[in-house]
DSSP file (Angstrom, degrees, kcal/mol; ACC not computed):
  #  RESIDUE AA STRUCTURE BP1 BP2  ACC     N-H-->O    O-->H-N    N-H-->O    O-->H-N    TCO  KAPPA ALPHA  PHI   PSI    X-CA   Y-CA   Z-CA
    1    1 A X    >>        0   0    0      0, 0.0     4,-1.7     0, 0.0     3,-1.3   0.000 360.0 360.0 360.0 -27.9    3.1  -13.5   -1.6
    2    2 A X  H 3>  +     0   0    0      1,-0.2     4,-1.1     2,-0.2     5,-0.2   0.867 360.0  64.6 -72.3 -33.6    1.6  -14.4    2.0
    3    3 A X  H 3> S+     0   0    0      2,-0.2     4,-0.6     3,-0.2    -1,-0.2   0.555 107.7  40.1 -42.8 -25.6    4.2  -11.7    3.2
    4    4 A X  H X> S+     0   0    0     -3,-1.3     4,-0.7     2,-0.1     3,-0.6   0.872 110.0  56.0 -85.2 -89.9    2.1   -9.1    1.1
    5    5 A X  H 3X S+     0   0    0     -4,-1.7     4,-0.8     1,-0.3    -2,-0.2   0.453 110.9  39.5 -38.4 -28.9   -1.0  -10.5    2.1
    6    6 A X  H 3X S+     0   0    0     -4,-1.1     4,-3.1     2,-0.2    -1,-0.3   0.789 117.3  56.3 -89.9 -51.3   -0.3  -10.1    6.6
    7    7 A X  H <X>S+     0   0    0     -4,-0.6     4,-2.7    -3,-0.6     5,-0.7   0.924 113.3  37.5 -54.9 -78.2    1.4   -6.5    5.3
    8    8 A X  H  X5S+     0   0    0     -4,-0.7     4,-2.0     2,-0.2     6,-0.5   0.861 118.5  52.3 -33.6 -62.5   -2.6   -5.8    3.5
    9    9 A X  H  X>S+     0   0    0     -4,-0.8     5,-2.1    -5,-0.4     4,-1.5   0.982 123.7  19.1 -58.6 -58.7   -4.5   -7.5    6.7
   10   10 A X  H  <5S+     0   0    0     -4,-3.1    -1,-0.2     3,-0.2    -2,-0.2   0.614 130.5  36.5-105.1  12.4   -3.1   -5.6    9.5
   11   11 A X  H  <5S+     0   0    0     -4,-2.7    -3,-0.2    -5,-0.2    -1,-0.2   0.573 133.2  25.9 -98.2 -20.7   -1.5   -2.3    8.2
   12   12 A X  H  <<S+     0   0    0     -4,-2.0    -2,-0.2    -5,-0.7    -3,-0.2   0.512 138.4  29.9-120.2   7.7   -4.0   -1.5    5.4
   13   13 A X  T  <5S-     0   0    0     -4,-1.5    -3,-0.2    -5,-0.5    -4,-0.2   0.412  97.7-123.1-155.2 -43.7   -7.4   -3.6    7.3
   14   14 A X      < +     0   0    0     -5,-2.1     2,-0.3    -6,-0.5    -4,-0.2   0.954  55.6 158.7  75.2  42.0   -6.4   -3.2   11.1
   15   15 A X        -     0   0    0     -6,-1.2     2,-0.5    -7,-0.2    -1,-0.2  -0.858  44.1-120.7 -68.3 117.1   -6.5   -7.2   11.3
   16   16 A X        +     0   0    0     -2,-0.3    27,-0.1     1,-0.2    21,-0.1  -0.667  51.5 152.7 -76.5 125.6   -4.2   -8.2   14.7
   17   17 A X        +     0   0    0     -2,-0.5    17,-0.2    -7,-0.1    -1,-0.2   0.207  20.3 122.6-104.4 -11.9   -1.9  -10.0   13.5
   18   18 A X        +     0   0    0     14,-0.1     2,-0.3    -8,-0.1    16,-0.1   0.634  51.1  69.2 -48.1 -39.4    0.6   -9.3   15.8
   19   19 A X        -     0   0    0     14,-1.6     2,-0.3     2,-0.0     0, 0.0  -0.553  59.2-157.1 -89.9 146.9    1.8  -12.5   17.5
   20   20 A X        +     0   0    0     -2,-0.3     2,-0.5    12,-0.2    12,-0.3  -0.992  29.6 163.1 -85.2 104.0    3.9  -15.3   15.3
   21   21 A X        -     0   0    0     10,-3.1     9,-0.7    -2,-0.3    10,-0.4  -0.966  35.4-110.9-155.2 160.4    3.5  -18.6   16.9
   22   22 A X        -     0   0    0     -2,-0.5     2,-0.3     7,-0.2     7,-0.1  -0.473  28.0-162.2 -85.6 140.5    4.0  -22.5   16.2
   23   23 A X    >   -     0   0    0     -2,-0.3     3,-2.3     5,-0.1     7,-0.1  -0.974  40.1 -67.3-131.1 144.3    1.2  -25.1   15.8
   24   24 A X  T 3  S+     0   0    0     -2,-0.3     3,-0.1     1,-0.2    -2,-0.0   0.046 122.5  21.6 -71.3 117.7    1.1  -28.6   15.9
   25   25 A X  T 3  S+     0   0    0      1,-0.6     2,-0.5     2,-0.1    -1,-0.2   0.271  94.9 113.6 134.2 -10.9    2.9  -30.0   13.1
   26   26 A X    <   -     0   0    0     -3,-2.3    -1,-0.6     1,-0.2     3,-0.1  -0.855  53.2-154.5 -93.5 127.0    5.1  -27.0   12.3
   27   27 A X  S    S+     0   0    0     -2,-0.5     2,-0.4     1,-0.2    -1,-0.2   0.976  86.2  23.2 -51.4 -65.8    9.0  -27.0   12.6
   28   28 A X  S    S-     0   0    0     -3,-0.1    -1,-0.2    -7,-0.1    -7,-0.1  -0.915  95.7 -89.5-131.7 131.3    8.8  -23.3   13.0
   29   29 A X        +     0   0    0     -2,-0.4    -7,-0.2     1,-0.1    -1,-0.1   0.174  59.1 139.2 -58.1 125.2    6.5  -20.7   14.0
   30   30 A X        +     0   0    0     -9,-0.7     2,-0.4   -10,-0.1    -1,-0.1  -0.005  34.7 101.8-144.9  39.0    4.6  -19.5   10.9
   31   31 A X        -     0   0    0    -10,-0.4   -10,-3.1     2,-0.0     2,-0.2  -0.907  59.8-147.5-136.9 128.7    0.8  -18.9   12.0
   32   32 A X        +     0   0    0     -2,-0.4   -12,-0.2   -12,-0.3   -14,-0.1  -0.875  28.6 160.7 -82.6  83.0    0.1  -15.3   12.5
   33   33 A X        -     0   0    0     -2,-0.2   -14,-1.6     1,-0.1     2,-0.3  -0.092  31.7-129.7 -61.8 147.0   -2.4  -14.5   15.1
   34   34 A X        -     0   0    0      3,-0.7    -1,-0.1   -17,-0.2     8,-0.0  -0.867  32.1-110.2-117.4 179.6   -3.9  -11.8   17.4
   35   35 A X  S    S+     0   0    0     -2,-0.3    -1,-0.1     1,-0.1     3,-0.0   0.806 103.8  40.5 -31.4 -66.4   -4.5  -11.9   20.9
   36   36 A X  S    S+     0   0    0      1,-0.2     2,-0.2     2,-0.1    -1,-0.1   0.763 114.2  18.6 -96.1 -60.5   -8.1  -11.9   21.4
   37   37 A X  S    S-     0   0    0      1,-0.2    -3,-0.7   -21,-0.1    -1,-0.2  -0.942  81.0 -80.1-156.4 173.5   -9.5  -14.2   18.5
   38   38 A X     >  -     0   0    0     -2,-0.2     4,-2.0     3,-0.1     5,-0.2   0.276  42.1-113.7 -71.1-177.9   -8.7  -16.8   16.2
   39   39 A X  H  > S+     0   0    0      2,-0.2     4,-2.8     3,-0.2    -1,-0.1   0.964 113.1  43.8 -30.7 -70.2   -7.0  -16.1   12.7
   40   40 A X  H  > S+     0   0    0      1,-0.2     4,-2.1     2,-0.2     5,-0.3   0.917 114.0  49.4 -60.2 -52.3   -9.8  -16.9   10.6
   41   41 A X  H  > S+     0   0    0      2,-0.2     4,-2.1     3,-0.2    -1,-0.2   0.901 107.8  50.4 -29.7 -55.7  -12.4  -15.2   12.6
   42   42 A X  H >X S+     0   0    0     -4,-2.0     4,-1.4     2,-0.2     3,-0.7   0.990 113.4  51.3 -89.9 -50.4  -10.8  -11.9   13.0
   43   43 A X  H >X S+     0   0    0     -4,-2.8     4,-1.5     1,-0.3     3,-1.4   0.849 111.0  43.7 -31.7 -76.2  -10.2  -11.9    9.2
   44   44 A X  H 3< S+     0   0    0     -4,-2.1    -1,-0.3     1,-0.2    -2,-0.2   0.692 108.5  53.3 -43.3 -29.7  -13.4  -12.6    8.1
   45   45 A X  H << S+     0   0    0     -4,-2.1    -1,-0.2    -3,-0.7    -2,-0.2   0.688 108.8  53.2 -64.2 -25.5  -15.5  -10.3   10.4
   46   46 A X  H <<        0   0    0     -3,-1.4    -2,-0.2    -4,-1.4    -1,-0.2   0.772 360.0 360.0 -90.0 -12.6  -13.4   -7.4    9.3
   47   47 A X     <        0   0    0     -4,-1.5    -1,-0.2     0, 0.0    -2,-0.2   0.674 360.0 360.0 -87.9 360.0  -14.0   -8.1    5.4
């Protein structure tokens, strides 16, 4: 479902998402991010 849910934020909400990248504690990069500012931020400011 989270696959849905990154598809929703930044194709149908224009949330950056763009970047993939690993954070401490993850085997493999699974935090989706944009450039500018953090996850959580740029998600809440656009809803």
């Amino acid at each position: 479902n989270s696959r849905d849910a990154i598809y929703w934020l930044s194709d149908e909400i224009n949330v950056d998402l763009s970047n993939v990248v690993l954070l401490g504690g993850h085997s493999h990069a699974r935090t989706h991010k944009g450039d500018k500012l953090p996850p959580g931020f740029a998600i809440v400011s656009v809803l």
